[in-house]
N, C-alpha and C positions, 0 to 999 in steps of 0.2 A: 342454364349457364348464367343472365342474368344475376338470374339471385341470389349465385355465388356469388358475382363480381359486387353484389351488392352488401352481401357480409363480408366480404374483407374490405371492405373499402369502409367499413361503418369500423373496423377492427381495427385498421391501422390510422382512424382518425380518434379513437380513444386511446393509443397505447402512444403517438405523439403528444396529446392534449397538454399542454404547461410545461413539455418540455423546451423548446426552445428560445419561446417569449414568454417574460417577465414572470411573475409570481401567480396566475390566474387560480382561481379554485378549484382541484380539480374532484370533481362530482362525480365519473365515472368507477365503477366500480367492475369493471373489464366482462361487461353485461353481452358482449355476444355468444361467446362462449366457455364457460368456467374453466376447463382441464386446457385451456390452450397454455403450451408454455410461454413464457416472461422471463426477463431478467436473467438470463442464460449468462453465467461466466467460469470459468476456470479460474483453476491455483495448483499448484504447485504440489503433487501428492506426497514429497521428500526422497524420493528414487525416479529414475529417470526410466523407468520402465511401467511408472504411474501417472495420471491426470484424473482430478476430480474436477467434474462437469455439478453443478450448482446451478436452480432453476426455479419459478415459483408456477404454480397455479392459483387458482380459486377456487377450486373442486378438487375431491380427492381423489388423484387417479395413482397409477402404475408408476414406478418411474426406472424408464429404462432409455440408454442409450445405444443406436445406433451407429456402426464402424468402423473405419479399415482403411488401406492406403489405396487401394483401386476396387473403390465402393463401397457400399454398407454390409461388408461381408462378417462384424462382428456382431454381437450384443453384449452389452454388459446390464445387469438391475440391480439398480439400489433400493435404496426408502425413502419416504418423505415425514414429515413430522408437522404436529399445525402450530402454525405461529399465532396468536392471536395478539395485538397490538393493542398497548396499556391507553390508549384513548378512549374519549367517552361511549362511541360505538363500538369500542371493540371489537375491529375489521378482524378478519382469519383469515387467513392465504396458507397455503401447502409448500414448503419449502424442501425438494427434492434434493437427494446427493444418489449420484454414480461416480461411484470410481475406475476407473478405465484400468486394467494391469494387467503385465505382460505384452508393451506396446516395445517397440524396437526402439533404441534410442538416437537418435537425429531422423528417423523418419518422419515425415508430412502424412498425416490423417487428415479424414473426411469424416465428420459425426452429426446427427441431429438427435433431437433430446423429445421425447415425452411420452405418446402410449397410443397407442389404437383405438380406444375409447375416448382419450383427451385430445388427441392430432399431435401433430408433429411439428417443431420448428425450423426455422431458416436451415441449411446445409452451412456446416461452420467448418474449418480448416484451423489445426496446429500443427506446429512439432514438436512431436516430442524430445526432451531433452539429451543434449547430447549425456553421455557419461564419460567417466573419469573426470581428471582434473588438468589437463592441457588442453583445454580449451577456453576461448574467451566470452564470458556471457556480457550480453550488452542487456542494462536497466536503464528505464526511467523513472524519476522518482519527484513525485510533488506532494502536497497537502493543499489542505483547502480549496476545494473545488467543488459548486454548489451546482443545484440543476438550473438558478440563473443564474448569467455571466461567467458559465464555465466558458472560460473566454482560448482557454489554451488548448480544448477536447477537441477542435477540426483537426488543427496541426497532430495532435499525438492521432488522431485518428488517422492521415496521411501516412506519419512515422511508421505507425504499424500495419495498416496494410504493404508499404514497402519492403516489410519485413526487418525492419531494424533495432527492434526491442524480443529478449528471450523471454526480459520480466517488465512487467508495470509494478512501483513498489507508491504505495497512494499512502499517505503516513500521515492519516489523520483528519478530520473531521470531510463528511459525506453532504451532499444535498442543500443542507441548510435547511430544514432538516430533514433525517430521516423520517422520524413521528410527527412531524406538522401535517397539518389538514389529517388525521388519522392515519399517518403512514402512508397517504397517496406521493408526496411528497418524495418519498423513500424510492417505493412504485418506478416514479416518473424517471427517479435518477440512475437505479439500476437498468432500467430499457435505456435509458443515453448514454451509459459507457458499456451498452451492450455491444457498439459496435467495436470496442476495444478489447473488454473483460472476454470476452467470447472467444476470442482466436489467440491471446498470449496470457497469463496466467498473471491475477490482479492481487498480490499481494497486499496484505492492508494491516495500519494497526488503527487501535483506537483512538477518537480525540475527544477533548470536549465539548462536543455538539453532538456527540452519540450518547451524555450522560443517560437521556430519558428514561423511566421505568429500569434504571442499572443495568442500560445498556443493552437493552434487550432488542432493537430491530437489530444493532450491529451483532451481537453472539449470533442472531438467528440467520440472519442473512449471508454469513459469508463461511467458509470452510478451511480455514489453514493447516496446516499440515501439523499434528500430533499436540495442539496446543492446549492451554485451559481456557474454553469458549473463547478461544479465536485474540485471547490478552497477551498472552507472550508463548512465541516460540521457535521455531530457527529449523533450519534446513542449508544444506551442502551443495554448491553448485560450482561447477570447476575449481578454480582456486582458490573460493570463498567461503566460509562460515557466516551464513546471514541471519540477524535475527530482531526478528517484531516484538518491541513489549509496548507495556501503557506506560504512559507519566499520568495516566489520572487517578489512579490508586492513589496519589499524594495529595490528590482535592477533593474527590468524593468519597473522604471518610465513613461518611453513614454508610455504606455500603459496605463496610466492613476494613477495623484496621488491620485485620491480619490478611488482608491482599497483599501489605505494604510489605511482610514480612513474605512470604510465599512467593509472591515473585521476585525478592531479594533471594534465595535463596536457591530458585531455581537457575536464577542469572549465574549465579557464583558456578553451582556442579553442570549448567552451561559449559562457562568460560573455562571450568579446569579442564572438562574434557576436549575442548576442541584444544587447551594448551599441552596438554600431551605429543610429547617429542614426535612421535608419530603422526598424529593428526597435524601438529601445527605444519611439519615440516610437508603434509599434502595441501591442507587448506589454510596459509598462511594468512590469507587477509580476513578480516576479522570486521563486519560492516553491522552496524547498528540503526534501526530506525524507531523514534519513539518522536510523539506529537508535538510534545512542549521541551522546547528549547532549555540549556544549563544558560546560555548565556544568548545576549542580544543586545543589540543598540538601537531598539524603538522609542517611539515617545509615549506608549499606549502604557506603562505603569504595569505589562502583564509580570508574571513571576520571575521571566529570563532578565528583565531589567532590574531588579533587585539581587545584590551581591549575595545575599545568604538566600537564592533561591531552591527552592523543595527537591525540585527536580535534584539537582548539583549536593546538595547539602541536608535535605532528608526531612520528616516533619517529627515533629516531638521527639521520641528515642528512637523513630528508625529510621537508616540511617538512605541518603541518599548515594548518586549510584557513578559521580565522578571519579572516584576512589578507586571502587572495582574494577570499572572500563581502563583505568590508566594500569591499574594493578595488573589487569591480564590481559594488556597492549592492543586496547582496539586499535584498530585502527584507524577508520572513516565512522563519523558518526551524523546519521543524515535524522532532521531536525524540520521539521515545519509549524503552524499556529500564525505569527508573523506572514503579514501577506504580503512579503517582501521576499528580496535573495540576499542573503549573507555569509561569507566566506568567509573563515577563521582562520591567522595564521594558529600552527600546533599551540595548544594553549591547554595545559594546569591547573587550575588553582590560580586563575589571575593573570598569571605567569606564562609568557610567551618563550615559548621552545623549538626556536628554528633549527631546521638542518645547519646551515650556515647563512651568511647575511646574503649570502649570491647565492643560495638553491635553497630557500627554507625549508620545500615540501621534499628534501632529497634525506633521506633517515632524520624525519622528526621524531622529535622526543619526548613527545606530547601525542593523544588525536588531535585529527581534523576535524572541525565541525563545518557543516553546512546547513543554511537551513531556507528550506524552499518552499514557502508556503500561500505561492504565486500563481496558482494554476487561476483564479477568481472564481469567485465567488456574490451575491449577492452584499455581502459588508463591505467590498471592494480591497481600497489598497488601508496598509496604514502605511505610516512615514518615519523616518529616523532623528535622532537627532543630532544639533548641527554639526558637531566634531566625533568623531568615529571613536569607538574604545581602542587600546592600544594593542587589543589582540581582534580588531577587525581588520581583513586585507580588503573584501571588496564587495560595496553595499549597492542595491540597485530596488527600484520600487514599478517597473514594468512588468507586468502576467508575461508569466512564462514559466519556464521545468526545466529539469535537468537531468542531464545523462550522463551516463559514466560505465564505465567498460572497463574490466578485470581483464588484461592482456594477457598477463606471465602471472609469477609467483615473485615478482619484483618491481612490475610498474599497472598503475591504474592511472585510468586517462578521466578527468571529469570535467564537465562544461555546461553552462546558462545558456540556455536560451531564450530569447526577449519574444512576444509573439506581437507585444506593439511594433517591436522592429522588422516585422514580417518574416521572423524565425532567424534573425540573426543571433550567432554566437557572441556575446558581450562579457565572456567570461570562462578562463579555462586552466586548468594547472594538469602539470604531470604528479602525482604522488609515487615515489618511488621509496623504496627500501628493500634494501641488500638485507636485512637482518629483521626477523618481526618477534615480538614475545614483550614481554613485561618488560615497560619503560623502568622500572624500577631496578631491571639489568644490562639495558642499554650504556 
């Protein structure tokens, strides 16, 4: 018995190592035993009778999950695939998917993940998602959060064991990075929102700190539901149409400029279909998450601070993606990069479009933008400058995240939280609208 207590205890002091202080080197390469799982998170399968469970080894084993509502009375087996990481060692790790289907929708499961020749991991707990569309999902949604000075991950970890998040929506850039130190970096950050990513489904799109090797730990490491490698794609969850794309298709060219075109085009028979009279009038609200900001009030010179920026206004002949979003009425468009919080009144083309001067967010006529890219991070904060633009309502440069909650088919509630402030709310609006679809017939 010993010298078991003596292999996990050598195990759980390499699978913490660099995660919680500072940048150390991390040299281990998860040498106790290969097939043990890592980096355990869910997402969101796109039907509420699905869960994909996401997992890594160092050895190639089996992958299968374990469970049920009263015990591990199910199995489900997926596959794994080898990742091998574009650094000089060129580390390999085994990157496992189970998809869980035919789960009951609002019930509590009990699952653990790996194989009988690899072991098994912690015992994890979800629910699964409710169905229909009269129900209200609660999200939290940040960017920027690195495996140092993820300053805001205790609090969200509290949040969600409480059980107050359906979704985590993470909108962009991971670790700081993924591929440094040869993807140990990566390693380190997946086992520290494992205590998150594990029990509530970790939505994510890409940033620009995932560019490396074109993005390749981010495609390999996470699983969203029906997308093209994990760069844009959307799913239905009570009263909402949500959907993840890149803004970095508009920076790393080399990579190919027909991404730019391909996911313009997939956004657009996106957006027609959920604006279909039918659809819309089930999942009216319309939420957006992509990395880089249309617009910004920093002093950091990045692309949201420049009036003809890529995102907003497109690179060379194609075309960017302000147009379309207004064209088929987003609604909320949630924004991170900026290690800051920022809250846009409805805003155009420049051009501020309040509900009225006493209720702006009460049928705007414009989106909403917010952009929350405060969770921290090792690069820390940046800063604004002195006088706000005319379409900012309210800037803040304390770590922290934001939540927001799909009520009805009429009002969404969303809110800041400061973690310097010791999780005080320093920021809140209702967004309501009686009426949703293309501002262009509002």
């Amino acid at each position: 018995m010993s010298g078991q207590v003596g292999i996990w205890a050598a195990l759980v002091a390499v699978l913490t190592a660099g995660v919680t202080t500072g940048s150390p080197v991390l040299k281990s390469d998860w040498p106790v035993y290969g097939g043990f799982p890592q980096q355990v998170h869910l997402s969101y399968a796109g039907s509420a009778s699905e869960m994909m469970v996401t997992w890594s080894t160092m050895n190639q084993t089996d992958s299968v999950v374990e469970y049920g509502t009263n015990g591990l009375t199910n199995t489900a087996k997926g596959s794994c695939v080898e990742f091998q990481d574009g650094g000089e060692e060129h580390r390999v790790q085994y990157i496992h998917r189970v998809k869980l289907t035919g789960l009951t929708p609002g019930h509590k499961y009990m699952y653990h993940c790996g194989s009988m020749e690899g072991g098994w991991s912690d015992l994890y707990t979800f629910n699964a998602m409710k169905d229909g569309t009269t129900w209200s999902p609660s999200f939290a949604a940040f960017g920027d959060m690195g495996n140092d000075n993820a300053q805001s991950l205790s609090r969200l970890q509290e949040d969600t064991q409480r059980g107050q998040y359906d979704f985590i929506l993470h909108v962009g850039d991971f670790a700081y990075d993924m591929d440094t130190q040869n993807a140990r970096v990566g390693d380190a950050f997946m086992n520290q929102i494992q205590s998150i990513a594990a029990y509530v489904p970790y939505m994510t799109c890409v940033g620009n700190h995932e560019n490396a090797y074109n993005f390749s730990n981010y495609i390999s490491r996470f699983s969203m539901p029906g997308g093209v490698q994990n760069l844009w794609y959307s799913f239905d969850v009570g009263p909402a149409h949500i959907i993840g794309f890149s803004t970095e298709v508009y920076f790393y060219v080399w990579y190919g400029f027909e991404l730019m075109s391909e996911q313009y085009r997939w956004l657009e028979q996106d957006l027609k279909e959920a604006n279909k009279p039918e659809n819309r009038k089930q999942r009216p609200w319309i939420v957006t998450m992509g990395h880089r900001p249309m617009y910004c009030s920093n002093t950091d010179h990045d692309d949201c601070t420049k009036h003809e920026s890529r995102v907003r206004m497109g690179f060379s002949s194609y075309p960017g993606l302000e147009d379309i979003f207004y064209k088929y009425g987003v609604d909320l468009e949630i924004w991170a990069h900026e290690h800051t919080y920022e809250r846009l009144w409805p805003v155009y083309n420049y051009t501020v479009y309040k509900g009225s001067m006493e209720a702006p967010y009460t049928n705007p006529k414009a989106p909403v933008h917010i952009i929350t890219g405060s969770a921290g991070c090792r690069e820390r904060h940046d800063h604004f400058i002195p006088d706000p633009r005319v379409w900012s309502a309210f800037r803040d440069e304390d770590y922290g995240y934001t939540r927001f909650q799909v009520h009805n088919t009429t009002h969404l509630y969303l809110e800041q939280v400061s973690d310097d402030k010791g999780g005080e709310v320093i920021d809140s609006i209702w967004l309501i609208k009686d009426q949703h679809g293309p501002y262009s017939h509002v």
